[in-house]
N, C-alpha and C positions, 0 to 999 in steps of 0.2 A: 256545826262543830265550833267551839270557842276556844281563842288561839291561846287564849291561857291554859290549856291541857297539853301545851308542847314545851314542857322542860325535862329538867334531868332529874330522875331517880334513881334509887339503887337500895342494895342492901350495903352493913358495912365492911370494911376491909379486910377484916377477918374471915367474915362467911366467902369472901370470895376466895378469900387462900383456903379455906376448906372444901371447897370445891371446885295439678295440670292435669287431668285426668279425663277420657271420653265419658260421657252420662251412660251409655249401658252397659259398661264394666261394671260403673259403679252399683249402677241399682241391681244386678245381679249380687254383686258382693252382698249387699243391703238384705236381701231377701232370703238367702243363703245363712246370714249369720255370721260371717267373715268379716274379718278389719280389713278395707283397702289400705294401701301406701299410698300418699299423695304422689308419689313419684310414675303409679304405674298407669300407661296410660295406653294401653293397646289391649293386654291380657290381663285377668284375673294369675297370678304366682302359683304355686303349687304351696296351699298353707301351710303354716307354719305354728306349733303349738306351743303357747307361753301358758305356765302360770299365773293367774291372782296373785297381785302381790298387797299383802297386807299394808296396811298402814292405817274437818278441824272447824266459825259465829262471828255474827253483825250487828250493825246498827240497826234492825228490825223493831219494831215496835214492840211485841209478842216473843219472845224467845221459846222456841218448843224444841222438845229433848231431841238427842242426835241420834240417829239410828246405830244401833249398840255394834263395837268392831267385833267382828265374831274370830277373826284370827287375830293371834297374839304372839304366836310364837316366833322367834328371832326370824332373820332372812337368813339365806343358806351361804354367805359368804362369814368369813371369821379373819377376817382381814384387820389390820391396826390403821387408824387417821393418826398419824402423827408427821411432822415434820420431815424427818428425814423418810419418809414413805407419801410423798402425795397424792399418788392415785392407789388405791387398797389392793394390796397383793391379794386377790381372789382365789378363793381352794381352786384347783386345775379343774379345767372347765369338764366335762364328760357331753353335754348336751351338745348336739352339732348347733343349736341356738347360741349356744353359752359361747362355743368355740367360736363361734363367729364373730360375737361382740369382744370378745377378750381381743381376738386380734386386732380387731379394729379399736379399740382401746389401747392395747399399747405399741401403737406404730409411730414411728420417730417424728410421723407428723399425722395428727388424723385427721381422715377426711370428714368435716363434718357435714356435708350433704348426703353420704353416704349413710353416716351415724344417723341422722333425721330418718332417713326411708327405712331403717331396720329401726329405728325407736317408734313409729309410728303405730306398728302393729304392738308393741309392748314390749319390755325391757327385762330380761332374767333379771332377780333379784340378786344372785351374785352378782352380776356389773352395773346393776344400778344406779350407786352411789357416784361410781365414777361417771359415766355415763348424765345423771343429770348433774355433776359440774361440769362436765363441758358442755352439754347443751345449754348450760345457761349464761357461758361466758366467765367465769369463774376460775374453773382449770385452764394455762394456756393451753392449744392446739401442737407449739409444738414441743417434744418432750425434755430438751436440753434447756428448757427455760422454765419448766414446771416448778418442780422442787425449789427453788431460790422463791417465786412470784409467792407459792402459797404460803410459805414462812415466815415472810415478809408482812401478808396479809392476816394472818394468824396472829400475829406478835404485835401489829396496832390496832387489831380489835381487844386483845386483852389488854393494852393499856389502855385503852379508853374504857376500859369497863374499872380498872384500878384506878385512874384518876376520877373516872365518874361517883364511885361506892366507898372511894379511900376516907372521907368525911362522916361515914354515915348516913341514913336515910332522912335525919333533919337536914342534912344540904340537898336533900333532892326538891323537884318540885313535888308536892304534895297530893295537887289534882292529880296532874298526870301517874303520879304513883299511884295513887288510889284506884286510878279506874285499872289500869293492869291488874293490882294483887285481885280486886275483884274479879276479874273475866279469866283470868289462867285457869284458876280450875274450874269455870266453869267449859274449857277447854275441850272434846272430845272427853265426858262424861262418863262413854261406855270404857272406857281403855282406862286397867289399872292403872297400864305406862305413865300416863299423863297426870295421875292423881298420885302418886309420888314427890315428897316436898323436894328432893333434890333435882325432878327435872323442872317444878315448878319455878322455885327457883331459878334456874337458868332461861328456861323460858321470858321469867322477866326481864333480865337481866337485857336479853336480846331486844324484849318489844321497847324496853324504855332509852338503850342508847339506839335505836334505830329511828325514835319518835323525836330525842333532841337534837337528833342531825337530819332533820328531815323538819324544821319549822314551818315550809308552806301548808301542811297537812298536819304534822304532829299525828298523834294514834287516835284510830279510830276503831273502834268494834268491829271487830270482823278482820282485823289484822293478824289476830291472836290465829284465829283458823288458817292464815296463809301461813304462818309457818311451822305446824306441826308435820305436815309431811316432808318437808325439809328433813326436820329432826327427827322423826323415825326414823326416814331413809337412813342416815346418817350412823343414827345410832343403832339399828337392828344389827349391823355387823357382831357386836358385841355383846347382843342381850343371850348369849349362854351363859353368864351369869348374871347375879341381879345387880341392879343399878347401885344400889349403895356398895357394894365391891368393887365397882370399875375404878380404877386411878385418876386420880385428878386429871393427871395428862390426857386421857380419851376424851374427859366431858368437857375438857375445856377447847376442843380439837374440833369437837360434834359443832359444840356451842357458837365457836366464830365461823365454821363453814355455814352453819346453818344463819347467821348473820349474811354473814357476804350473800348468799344465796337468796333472803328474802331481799336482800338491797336490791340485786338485780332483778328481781319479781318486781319489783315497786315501783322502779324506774319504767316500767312501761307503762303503765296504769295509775300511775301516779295522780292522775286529776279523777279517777274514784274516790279520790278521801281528801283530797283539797276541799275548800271551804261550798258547802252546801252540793257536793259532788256533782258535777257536773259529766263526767266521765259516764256515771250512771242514768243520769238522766237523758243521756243523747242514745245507750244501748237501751236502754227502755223505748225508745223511738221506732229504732231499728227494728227490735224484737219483736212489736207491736207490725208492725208493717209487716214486718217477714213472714207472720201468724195467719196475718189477712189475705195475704197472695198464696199462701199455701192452702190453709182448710180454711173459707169465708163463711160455711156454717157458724166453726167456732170461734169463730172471731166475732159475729155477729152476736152468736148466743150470750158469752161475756159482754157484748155492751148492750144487748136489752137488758142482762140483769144487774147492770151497771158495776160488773167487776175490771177493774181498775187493774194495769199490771203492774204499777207500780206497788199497790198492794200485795202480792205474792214473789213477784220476779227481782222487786228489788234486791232482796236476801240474796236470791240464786246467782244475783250477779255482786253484791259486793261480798260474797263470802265463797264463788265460786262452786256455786252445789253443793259443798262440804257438809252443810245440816239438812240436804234432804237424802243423800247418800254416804255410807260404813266408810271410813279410811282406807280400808284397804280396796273400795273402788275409784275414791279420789286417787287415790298413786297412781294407777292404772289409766285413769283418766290424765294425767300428768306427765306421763309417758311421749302420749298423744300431743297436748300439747305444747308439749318442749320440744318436739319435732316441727310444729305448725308454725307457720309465720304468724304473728300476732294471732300464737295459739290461746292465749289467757285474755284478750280483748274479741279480736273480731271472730274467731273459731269459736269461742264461748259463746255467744249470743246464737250461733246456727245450733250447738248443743241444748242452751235453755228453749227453744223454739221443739226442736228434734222430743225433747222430755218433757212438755206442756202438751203436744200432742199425742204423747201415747195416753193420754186419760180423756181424747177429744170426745170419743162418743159416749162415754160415763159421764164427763163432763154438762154437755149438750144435754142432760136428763136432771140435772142439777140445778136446786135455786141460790141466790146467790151467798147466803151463810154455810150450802152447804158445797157449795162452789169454793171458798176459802176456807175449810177446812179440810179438803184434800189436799189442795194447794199448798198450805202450809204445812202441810206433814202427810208427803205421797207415803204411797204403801211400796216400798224398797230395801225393807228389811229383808226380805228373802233373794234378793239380786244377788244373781254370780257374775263371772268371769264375760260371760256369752251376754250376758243384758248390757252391761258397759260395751262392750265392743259393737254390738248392736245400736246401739244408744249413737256412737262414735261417727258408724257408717250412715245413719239416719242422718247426723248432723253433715256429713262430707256430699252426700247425696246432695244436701240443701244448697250446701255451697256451689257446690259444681252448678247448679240449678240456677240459682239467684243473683252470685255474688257480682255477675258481670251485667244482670239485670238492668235495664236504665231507669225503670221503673221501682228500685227498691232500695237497694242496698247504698249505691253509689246518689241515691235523688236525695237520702235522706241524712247525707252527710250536709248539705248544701245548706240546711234547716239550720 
């Protein structure tokens, strides 16, 4: 990546005034079809039933189309983001799920370890939005300091987007603008939502003051995908009606939270998109190891026919699975982990491990061209609710397994 692609763009002034757990719980859960809670660590819970909730592309060589979001319809909250409301007055809960998180959402101080072990299994899309600002450190914790913090941080994201665009798009940087207007719409393809200019628009608005405050990395492909589920979360509150009738005040409300919220996505992972990513290539290490101590068939199979993981796995890890799986399992996945300690680093890489071997023994019957072309576009167009959570449990099995490993996980940091 070349540091001349990190300055400032925009549109101009005007469009913007226009707009711990024991191993045999766990492998029961696993086998079962169940999401464990990383908290429980004696008994399987008596489960608990969440919705799918609806709701993004990289530096790949090869771009192939994203699997189409088959839900589109709003989320069931109809709550306002605005200033004097910062956490979303949710319709009154009816689900004893719902009920639960509402409370714990608005207690004068929430617990957020509590909030992690009930986000773990998945999040009602009515408290959602609130729910992943405070797992991500966003919203404060406690609620006499809320309202001031987020108004505050709402109010100097939209100036820095008005002194950034106040000039016009000739004062922006050029590269850097170019590559954004290009990749937004190529953005989640399948989703009207996202090919609409006015959230395009905003979209940019976000990846390019995010990219000139952030010079070590500046934007990289595949950034574009970490922030669209931000921004549906965000904004499905309000999609009963269409986006070009929402009020300036909503989308510019969506638009800085969903800033704030990719900053602190980024701040963790941050040396994935520093200079020749480094971040990636140590989780390609990991992944690679983690593959071979689990299934050594196919770990083997792939290196006689000399498939390479950075050839397929890279994607999955700087884009987060987002183009091999629908939006509305990415959220769901995201749920997950905004609950996990270094859910988006080291809990990812037990998931891209967990979902390279569900194709292990179709795999293992494969030559290497046609080994890379599953790989690059698995068959998860037909994925529900139960495959993600699946998927989830497979990866937490792993960990539970591995992560204290001396042989694996912990040898290959030292590299």
């Amino acid at each position: 990546m070349s540091s001349n692609t990190r300055t400032a763009y925009g549109t101009s002034s005007t469009f913007w005034k226009r707009t711990p757990t024991f191993v045999p719980s766990t492998i029961e859960i696993v086998y079962t079809g169940e999401t464990p809670s990383p908290a429980e660590t004696t008994a399987k819970p008596p489960a608990e039933t969440t919705s799918a909730q609806p709701a993004p592309r990289s530096a790949s060589p090869q771009p192939t189309p994203q699997p189409t979001d088959k839900v589109q319809e709003p989320l069931t909250s109809t709550s306002s983001y605005d200033d004097s409301s910062p956490i979303a007055q949710d319709e009154a809960p009816t689900h004893p799920l719902e009920l639960k998180f509402h409370t714990l959402l608005t207690a004068a101080n929430v617990d957020i370890e509590e909030l992690q072990k009930q986000s773990w299994k998945g999040i009602p899309s009515s408290q959602r939005s609130t729910a992943w600002c405070l797992l991500m450190g966003y919203f404060p914790l406690n609620a006499s300091r809320r309202s001031q913090t987020i108004s505050r941080k709402r109010r100097e994201y939209t100036d820095w987007v008005r002194q950034t665009f106040s000039r016009g798009e000739d004062a922006l940087d050029r590269s850097l603008w170019h590559q954004i207007r290009i990749d937004v719409p190529r953005t989640t393809p399948g989703s009207p939502l996202f090919q609409s200019p006015r959230i395009q628009r905003s979209l940019e608005r976000v990846l390019y003051c995010w990219a000139v405050r952030h010079p070590a990395s500046g934007y990289v492909q595949g950034i574009n995908d970490l922030l669209t589920p931000f921004y549906y979360v965000f904004l499905s509150p309000h999609l009963a009606q269409p986006v070009d009738s929402l009020d300036d005040s909503v989308m510019d409300t969506v638009e800085a939270d969903s800033f704030w919220c990719l900053t602190k996505l980024l701040d963790g992972i941050q040396d994935n998109y520093t200079h020749a990513q480094p971040g990636i290539q140590r989780q390609l290490i990991k992944m690679k190891d983690l593959v071979s101590r689990i299934d050594a068939p196919l770990a083997a199979h792939l290196d006689s026919e000399g498939v390479e993981f950075i050839q397929f796995a890279f994607r999955w890890i700087n884009c987060l699975l987002m183009r091999e799986v629908s939006l509305t399992s990415t959220i769901r996945m995201w749920d997950t982990y905004l609950a996990e300690p270094d859910g988006f680093s080291s809990f990812h890489i037990y998931v891209c491990a967990a979902f390279l071997l569900k194709w292990s023994k179709q795999i293992q019957q494969l030559d290497f061209q046609r080994t890379l072309l599953l790989l690059q576009k698995p068959p998860t167009e037909s994925w529900t609710a139960k495959d993600v959570e699946l998927l989830l449990s497979e990866a937490y099995m792993y960990k539970c397994l591995y992560h204290n490993s001396p042989n694996h996980y912990s040898a290959t940091q030292k590299r």
